[in-house]
KOLGU-4560 file (N, C-alpha, C; in nm, 3 decimals, padded with zeros to 5 digits):
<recs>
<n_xx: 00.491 n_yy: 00.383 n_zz: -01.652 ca_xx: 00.483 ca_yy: 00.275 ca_zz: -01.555 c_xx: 00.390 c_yy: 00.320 c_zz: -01.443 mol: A seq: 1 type: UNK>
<n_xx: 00.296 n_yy: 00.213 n_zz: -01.401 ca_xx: 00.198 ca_yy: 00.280 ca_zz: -01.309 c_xx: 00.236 c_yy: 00.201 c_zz: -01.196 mol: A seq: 2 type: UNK>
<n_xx: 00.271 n_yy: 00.259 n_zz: -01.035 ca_xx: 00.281 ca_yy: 00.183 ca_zz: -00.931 c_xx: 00.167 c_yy: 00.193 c_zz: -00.831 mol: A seq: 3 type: UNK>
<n_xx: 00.151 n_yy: 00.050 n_zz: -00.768 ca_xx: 00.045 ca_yy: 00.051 ca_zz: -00.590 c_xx: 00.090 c_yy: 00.063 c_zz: -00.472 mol: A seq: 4 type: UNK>
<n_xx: 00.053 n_yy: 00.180 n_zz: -00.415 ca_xx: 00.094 ca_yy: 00.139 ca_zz: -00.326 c_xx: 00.006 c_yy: 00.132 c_zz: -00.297 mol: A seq: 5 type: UNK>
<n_xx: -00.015 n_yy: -00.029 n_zz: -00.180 ca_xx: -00.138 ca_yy: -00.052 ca_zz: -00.156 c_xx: -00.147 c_yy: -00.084 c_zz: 00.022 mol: A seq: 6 type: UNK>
<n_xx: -00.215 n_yy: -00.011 n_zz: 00.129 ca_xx: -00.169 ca_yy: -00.063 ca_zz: 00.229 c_xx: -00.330 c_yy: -00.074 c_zz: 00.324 mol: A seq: 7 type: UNK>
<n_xx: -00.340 n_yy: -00.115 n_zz: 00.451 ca_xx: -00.447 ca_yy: -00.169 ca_zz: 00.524 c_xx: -00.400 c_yy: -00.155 c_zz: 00.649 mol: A seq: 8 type: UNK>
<n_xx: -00.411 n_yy: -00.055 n_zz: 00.718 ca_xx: -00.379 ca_yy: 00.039 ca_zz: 00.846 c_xx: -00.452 c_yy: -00.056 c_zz: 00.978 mol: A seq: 9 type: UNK>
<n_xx: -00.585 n_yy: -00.095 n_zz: 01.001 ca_xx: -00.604 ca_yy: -00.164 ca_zz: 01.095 c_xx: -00.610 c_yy: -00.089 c_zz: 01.214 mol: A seq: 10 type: UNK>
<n_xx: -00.669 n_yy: 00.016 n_zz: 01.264 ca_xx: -00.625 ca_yy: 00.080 ca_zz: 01.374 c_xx: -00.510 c_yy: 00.151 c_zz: 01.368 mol: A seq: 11 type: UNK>
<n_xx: -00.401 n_yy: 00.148 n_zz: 01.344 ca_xx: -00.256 ca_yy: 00.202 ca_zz: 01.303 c_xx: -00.285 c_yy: 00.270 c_zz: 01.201 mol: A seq: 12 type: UNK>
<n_xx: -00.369 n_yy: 00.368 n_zz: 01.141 ca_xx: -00.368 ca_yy: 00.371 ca_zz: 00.966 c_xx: -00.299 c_yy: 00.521 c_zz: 00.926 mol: A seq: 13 type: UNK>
<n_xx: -00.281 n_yy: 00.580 n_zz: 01.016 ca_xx: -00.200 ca_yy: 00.692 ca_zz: 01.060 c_xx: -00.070 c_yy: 00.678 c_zz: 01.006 mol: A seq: 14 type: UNK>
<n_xx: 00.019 n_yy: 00.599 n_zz: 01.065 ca_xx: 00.144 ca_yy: 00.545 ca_zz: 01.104 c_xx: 00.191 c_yy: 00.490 c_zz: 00.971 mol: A seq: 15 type: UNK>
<n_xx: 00.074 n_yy: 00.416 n_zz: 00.901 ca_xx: 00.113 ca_yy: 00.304 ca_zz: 00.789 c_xx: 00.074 c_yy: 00.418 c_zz: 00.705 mol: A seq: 16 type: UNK>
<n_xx: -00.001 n_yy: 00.487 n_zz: 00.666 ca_xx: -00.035 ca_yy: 00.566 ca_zz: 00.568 c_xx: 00.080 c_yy: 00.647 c_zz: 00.561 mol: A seq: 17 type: UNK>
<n_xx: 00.150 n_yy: 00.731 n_zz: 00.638 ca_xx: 00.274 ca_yy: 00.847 ca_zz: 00.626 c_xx: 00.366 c_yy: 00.746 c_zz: 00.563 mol: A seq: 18 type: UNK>
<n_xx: 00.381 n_yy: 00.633 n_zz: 00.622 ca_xx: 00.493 ca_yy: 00.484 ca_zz: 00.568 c_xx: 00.458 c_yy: 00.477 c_zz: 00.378 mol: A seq: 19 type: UNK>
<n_xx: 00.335 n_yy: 00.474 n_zz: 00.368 ca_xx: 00.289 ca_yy: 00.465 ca_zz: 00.240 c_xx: 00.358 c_yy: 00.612 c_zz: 00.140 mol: A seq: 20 type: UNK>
<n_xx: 00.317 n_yy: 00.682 n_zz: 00.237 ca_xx: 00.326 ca_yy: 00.797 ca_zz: 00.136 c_xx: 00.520 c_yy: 00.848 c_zz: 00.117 mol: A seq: 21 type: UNK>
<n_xx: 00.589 n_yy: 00.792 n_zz: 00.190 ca_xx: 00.690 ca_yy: 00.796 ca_zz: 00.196 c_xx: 00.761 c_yy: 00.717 c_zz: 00.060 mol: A seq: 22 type: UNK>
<n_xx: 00.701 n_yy: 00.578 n_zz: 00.094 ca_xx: 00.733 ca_yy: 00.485 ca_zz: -00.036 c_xx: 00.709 c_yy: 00.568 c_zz: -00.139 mol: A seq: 23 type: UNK>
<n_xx: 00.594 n_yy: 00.596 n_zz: -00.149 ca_xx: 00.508 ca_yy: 00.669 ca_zz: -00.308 c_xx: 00.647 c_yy: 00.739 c_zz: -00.338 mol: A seq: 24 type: UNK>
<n_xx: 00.709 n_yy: 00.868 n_zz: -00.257 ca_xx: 00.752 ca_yy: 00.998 ca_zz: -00.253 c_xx: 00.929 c_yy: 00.945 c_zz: -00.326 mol: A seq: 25 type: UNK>
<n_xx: 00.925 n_yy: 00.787 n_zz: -00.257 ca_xx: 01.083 ca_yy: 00.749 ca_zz: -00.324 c_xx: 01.088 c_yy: 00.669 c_zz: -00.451 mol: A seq: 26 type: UNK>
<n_xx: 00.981 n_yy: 00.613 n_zz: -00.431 ca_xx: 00.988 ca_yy: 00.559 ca_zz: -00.602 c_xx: 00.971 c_yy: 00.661 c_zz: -00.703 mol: A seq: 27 type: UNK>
<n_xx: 00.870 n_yy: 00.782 n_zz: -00.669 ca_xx: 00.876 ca_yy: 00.874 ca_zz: -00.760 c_xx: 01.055 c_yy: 00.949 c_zz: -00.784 mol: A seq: 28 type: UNK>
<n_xx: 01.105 n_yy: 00.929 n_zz: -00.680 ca_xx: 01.203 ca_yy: 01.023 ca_zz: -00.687 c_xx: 01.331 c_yy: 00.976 c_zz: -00.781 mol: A seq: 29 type: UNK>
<n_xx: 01.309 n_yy: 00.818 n_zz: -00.803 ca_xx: 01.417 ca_yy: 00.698 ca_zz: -00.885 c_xx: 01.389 c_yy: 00.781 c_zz: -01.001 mol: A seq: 30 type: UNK>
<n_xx: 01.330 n_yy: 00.916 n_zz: -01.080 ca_xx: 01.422 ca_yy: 00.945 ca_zz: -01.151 c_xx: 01.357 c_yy: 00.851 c_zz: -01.315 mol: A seq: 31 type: UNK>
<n_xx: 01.228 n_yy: 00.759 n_zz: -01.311 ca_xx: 01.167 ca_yy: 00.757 ca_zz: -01.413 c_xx: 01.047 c_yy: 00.792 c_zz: -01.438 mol: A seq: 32 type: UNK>
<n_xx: 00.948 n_yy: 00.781 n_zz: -01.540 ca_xx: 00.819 ca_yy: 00.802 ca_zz: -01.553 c_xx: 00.746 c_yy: 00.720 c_zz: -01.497 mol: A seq: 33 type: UNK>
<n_xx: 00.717 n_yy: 00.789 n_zz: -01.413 ca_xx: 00.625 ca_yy: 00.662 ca_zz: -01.327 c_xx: 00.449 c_yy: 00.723 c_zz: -01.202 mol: A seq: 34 type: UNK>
<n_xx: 00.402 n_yy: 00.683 n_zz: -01.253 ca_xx: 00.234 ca_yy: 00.705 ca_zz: -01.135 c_xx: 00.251 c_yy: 00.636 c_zz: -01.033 mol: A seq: 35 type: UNK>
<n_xx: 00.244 n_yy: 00.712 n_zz: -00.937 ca_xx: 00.211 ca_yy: 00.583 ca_zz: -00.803 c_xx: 00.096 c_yy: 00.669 c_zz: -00.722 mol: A seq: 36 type: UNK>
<n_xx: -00.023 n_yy: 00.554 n_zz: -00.691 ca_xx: -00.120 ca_yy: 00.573 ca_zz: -00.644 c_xx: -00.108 c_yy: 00.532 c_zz: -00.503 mol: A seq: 37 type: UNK>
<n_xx: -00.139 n_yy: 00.583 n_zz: -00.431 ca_xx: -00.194 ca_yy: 00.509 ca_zz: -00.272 c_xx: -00.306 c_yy: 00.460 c_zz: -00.257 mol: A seq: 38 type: UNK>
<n_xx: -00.363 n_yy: 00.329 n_zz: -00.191 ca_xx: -00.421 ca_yy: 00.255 ca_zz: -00.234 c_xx: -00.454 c_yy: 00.194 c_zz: -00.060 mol: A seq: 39 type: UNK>
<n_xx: -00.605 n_yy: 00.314 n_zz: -00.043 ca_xx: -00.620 ca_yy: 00.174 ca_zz: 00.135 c_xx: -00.676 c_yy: 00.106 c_zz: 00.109 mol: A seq: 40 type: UNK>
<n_xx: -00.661 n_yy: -00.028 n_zz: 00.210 ca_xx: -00.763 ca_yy: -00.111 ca_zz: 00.132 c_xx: -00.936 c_yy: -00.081 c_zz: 00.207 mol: A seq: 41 type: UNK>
<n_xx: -00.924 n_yy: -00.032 n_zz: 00.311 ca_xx: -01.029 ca_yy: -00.037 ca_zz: 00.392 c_xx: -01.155 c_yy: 00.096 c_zz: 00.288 mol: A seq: 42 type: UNK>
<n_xx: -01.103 n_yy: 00.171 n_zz: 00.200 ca_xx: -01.153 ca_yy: 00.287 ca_zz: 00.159 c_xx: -01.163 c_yy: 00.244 c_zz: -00.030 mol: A seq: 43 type: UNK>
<n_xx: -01.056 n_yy: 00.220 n_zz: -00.086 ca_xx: -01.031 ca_yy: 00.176 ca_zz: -00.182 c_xx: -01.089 c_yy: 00.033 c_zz: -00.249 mol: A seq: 44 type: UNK>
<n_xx: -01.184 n_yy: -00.013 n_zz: -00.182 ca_xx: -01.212 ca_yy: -00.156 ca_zz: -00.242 c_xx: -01.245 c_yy: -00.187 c_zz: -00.358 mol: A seq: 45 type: UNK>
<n_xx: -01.292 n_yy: -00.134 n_zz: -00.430 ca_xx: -01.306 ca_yy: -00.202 ca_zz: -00.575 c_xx: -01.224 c_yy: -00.170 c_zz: -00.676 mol: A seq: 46 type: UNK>
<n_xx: -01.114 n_yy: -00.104 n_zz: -00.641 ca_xx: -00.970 ca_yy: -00.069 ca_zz: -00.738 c_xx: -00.930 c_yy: -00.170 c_zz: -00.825 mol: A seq: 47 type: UNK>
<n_xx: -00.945 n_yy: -00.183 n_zz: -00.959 ca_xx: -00.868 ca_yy: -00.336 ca_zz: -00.972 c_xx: -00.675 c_yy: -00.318 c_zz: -00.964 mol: A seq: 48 type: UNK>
<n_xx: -00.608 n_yy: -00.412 n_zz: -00.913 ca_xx: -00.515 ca_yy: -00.366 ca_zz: -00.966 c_xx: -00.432 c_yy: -00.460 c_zz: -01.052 mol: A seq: 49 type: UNK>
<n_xx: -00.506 n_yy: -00.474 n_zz: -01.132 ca_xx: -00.466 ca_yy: -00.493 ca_zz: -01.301 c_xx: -00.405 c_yy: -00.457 c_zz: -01.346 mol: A seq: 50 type: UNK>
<n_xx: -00.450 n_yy: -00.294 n_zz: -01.312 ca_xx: -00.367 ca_yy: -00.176 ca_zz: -01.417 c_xx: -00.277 c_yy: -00.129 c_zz: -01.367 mol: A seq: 51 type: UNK>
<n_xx: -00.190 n_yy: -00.183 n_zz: -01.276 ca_xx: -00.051 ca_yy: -00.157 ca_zz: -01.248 c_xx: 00.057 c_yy: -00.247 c_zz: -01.265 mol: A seq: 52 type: UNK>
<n_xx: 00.170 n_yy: -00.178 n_zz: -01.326 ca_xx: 00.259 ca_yy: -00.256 ca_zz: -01.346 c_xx: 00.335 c_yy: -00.377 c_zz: -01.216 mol: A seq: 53 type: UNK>
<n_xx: 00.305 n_yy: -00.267 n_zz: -01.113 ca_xx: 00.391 ca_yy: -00.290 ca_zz: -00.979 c_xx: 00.307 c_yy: -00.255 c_zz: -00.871 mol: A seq: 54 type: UNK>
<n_xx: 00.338 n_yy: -00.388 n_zz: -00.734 ca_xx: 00.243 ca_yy: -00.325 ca_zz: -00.651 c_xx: 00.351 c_yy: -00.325 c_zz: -00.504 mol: A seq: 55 type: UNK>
<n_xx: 00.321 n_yy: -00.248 n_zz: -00.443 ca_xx: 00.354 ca_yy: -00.244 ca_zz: -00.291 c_xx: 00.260 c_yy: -00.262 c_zz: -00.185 mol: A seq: 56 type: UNK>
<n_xx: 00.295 n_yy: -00.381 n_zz: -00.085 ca_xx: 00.174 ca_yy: -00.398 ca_zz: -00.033 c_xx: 00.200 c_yy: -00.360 c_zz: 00.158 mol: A seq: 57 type: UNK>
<n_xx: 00.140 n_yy: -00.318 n_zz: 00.223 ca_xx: 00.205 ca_yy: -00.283 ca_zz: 00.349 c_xx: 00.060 c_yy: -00.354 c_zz: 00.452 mol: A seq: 58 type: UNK>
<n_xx: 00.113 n_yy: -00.388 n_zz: 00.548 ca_xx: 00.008 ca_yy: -00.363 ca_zz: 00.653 c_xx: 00.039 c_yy: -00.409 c_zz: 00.782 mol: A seq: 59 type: UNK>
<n_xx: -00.027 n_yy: -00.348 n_zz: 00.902 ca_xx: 00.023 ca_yy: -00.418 ca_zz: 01.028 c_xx: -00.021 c_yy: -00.585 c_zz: 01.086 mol: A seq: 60 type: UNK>
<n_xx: 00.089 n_yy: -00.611 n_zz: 01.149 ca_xx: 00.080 ca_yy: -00.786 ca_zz: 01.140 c_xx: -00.056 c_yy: -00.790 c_zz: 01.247 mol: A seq: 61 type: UNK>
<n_xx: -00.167 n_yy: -00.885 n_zz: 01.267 ca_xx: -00.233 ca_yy: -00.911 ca_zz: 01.312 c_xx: -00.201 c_yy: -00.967 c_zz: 01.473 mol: A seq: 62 type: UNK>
<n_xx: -00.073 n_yy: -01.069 n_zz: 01.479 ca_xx: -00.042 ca_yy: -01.096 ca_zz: 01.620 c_xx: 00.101 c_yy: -01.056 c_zz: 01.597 mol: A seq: 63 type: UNK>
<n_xx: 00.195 n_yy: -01.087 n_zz: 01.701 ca_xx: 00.325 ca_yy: -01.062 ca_zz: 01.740 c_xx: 00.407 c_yy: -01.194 c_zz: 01.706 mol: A seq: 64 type: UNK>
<n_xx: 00.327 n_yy: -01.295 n_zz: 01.754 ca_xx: 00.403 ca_yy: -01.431 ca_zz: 01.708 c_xx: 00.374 c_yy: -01.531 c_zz: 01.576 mol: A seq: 65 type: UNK>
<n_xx: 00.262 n_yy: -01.537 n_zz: 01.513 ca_xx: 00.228 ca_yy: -01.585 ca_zz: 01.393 c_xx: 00.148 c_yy: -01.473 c_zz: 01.306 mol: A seq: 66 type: UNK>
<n_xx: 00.222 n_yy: -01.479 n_zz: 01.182 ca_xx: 00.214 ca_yy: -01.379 ca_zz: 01.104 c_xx: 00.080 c_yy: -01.371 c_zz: 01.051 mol: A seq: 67 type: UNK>
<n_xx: -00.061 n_yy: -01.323 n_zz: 01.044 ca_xx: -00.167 ca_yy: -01.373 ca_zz: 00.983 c_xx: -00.162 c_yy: -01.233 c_zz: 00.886 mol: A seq: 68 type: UNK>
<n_xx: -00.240 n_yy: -01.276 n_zz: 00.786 ca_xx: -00.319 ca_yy: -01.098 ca_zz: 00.702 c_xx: -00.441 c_yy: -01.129 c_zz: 00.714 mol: A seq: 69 type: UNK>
<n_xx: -00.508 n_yy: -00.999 n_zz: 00.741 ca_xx: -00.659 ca_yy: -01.008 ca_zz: 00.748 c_xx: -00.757 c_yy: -01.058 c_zz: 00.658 mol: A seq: 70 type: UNK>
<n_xx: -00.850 n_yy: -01.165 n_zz: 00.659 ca_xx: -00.935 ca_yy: -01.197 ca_zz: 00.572 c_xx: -00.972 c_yy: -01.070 c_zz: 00.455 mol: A seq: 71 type: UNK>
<n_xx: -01.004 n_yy: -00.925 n_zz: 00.504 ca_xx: -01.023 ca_yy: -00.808 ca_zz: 00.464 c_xx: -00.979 c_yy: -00.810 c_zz: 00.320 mol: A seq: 72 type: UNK>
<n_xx: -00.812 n_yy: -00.826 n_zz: 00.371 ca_xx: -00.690 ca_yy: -00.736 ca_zz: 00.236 c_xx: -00.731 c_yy: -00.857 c_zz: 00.105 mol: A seq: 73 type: UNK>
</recs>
């Protein structure tokens, strides 16, 4: 089973990346066969992710009161 974690830091990429690598560190730990990649988007762009079974997607919200995602991700 191949997993994404896939995330888009924004200034924060510090903060969200350790967050990322944390996820990676517990799904690996569930104890099956499983890949999990980390996946920025700002560095990573032409990844397809096709080839994963499963994706995790993270990133910091753009405002405080309406939720936007960046044109970017």
């Amino acid at each position: 089973m191949r997993v994404a974690v896939v995330f888009y830091g924004s200034g924060r990429s510090d903060q969200l990346k350790d967050l990322a690598r944390a996820l990676a560190r517990g799904i690996e730990r569930q104890g099956v066969q499983v890949q999990v990649d980390l996946l920025d988007v700002a560095v990573d762009r032409e990844k397809k992710l096709t080839l994963y079974d499963y994706l995790v997607v993270g990133m910091v919200s753009v405002t405080l009161f309406r939720l936007k995602v960046k044109r970017v991700v």
